[in-house]
C-alpha positions in Angstrom: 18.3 15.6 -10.6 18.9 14.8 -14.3 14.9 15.3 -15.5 15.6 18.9 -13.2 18.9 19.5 -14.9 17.2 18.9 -18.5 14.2 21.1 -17.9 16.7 24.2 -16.9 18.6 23.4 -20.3 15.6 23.4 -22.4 14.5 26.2 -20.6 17.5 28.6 -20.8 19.4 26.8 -24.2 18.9 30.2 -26.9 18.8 28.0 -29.8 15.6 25.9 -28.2 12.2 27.1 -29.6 10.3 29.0 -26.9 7.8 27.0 -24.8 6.2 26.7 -22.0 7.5 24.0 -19.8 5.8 21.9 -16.7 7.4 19.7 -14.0 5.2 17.1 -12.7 6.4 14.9 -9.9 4.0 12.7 -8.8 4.8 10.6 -5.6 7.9 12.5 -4.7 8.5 11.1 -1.6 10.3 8.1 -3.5 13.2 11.1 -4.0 12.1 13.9 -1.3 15.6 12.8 0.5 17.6 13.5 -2.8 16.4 16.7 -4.6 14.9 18.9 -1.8 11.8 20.3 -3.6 12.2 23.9 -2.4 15.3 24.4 -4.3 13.6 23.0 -7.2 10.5 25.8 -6.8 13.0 28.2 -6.8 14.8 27.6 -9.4 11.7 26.7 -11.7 10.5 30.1 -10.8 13.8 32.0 -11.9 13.6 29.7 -15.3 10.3 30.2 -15.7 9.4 26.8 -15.2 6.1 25.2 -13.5 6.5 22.9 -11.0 3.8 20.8 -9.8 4.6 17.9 -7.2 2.3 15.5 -5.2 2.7 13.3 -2.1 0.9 10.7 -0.6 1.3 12.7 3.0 2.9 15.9 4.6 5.7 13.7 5.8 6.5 12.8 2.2 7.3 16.4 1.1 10.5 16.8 2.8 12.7 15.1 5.3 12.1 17.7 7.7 9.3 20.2 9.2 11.5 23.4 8.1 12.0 21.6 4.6 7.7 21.1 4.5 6.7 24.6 5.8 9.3 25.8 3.2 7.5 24.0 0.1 4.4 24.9 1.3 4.8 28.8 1.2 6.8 28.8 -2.2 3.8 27.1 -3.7 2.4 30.2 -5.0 0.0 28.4 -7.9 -2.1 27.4 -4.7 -2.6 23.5 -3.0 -4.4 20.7 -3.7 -5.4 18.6 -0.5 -7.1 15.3 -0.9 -8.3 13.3 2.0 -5.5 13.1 4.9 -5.4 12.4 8.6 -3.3 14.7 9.3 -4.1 17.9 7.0 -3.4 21.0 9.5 -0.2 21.9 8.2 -1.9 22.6 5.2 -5.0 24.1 6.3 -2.4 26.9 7.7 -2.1 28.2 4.5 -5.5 29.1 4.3 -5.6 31.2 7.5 -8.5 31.4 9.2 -11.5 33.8 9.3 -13.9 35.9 11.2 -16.9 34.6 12.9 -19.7 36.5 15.1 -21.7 34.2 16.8 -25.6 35.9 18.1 -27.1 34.5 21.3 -30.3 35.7 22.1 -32.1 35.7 25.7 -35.5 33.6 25.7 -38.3 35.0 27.6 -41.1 32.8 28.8 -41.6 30.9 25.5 -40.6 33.8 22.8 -37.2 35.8 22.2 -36.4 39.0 24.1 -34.4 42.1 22.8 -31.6 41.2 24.9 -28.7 39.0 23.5 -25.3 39.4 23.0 -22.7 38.9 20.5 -18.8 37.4 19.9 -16.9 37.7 17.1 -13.7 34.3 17.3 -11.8 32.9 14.3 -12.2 29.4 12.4 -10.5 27.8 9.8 -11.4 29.2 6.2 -10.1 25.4 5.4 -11.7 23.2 7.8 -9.7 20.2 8.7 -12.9 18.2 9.7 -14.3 18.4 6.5 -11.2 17.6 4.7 -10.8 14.5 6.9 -13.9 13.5 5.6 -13.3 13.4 1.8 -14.5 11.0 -0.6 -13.0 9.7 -3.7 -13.3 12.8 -6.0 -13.4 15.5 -3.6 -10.5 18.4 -2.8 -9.9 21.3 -1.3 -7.8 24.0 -3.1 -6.3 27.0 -1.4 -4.8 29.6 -2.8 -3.9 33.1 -1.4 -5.9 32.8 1.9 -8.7 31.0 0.7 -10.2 27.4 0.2 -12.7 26.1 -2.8 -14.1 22.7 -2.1 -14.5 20.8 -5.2 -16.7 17.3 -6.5 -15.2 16.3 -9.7 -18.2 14.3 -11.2 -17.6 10.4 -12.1 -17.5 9.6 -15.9 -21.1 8.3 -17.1 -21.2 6.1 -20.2 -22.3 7.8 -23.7 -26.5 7.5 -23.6 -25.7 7.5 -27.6 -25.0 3.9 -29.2 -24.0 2.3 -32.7 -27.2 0.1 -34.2 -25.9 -3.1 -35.6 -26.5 -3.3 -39.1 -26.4 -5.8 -41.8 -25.7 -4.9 -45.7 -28.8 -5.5 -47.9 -28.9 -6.6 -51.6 -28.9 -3.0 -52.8 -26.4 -2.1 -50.9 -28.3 -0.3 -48.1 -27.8 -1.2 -44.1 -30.6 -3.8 -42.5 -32.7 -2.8 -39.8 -30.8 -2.4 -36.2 -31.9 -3.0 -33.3 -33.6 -0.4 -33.6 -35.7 -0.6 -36.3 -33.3 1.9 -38.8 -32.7 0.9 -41.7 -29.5 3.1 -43.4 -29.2 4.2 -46.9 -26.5 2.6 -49.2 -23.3 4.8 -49.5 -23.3 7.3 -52.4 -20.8 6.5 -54.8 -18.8 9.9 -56.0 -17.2 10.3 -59.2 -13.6 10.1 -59.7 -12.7 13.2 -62.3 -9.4 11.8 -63.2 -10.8 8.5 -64.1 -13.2 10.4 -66.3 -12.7 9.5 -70.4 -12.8 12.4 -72.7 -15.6 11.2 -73.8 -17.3 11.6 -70.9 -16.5 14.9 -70.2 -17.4 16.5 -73.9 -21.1 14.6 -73.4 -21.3 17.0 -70.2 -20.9 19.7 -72.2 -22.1 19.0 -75.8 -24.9 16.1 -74.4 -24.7 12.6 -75.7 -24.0 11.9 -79.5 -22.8 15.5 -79.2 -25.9 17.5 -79.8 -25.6 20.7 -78.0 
């Protein structure tokens, strides 16, 4: 309740610099029972605030189903839904869609002209499929509809750093590769210049033009 009462003070305070401002709650089932998180979508949302929260379950998001169904439909930046047993509740959101199904009548070996056709609803989320998610997979819905996403698994850099050893002249050894680097290129300092050196850049040496 503090971090909440902060956020609507930087929010609202007219001598703060204007910014845009994100709650995050991750695991909020450890305080579900204490700060209902409806009230805090609401009041982010007359502040201006962003609120994002995550839970390990459904249970976790409130102490009740009218406190869950609640959080769920004042979630208006859309739902996240990672691999759960129980992800129907959620699913909800998404609706569900319309579906013909075609049968056709088989004659002898071959089709006939005859069939028939239904139209029934399915989920636009389907809760098979999300019970079946891997590490890296989700399902987002938002506004009726549900993107299923693979976030790809960090691969190492194919580029490396070849060892290298200074030679005599200053240059790099070979790597393991067989590159050999040049030597740094001293630059000239201009302040440490003498004002000698700097009329022989314009005159030449021994001053002859």
């Amino acid at each position: 309740m503090a971090i909440t009462e902060l956020a609507a003070h930087a929010a609202t305070d007219p001598a703060g610099q204007p910014r845009a401002i994100l709650l995050a709650a991750d695991d909020y089932s450890s305080v579900s029972g204490r700060v209902p998180l409806s009230n805090l979508y609401e009041r982010g949302r007359s502040l201006g605030i962003g609120v994002q929260v995550s839970a390990q379950s459904w249970q976790g998001l409130g102490a009740n189903e009218d406190e869950r169904y609640r959080i769920a439909a004042t979630a208006d930046g859309g739902v996240w839904v990672m691999n759960t047993p129980y992800p129907e509740p959620l699913t909800g959101l998404a609706g569900q869609r319309r579906v013909l199904e075609t049968a056709r009548r088989m004659v002898g070996a071959t089709w006939g002209d005859e069939g028939t056709t239904r139209e029934h609803r399915v989920w636009t989320a389907d809760p098979e499929l999300i019970r079946r998610l891997d590490v890296g997979q989700a399902c987002y819905i938002h506004r009726g509809a549900a993107t299923f996403v693979q976030v790809a698994r960090p691969r190492p850099s194919p580029l490396t750093l070849a060892a290298s050893r200074p030679g005599g002249d200053g240059s790099s050894g070979p790597g393991p590769d067989g590159i050999r680097l040049p030597a740094p290129r001293r630059e000239t300092n201009p302040a440490a210049e003498s004002a000698t050196d700097r009329l022989d850049h314009v005159t030449g040496p021994g001053g002859a033009p």
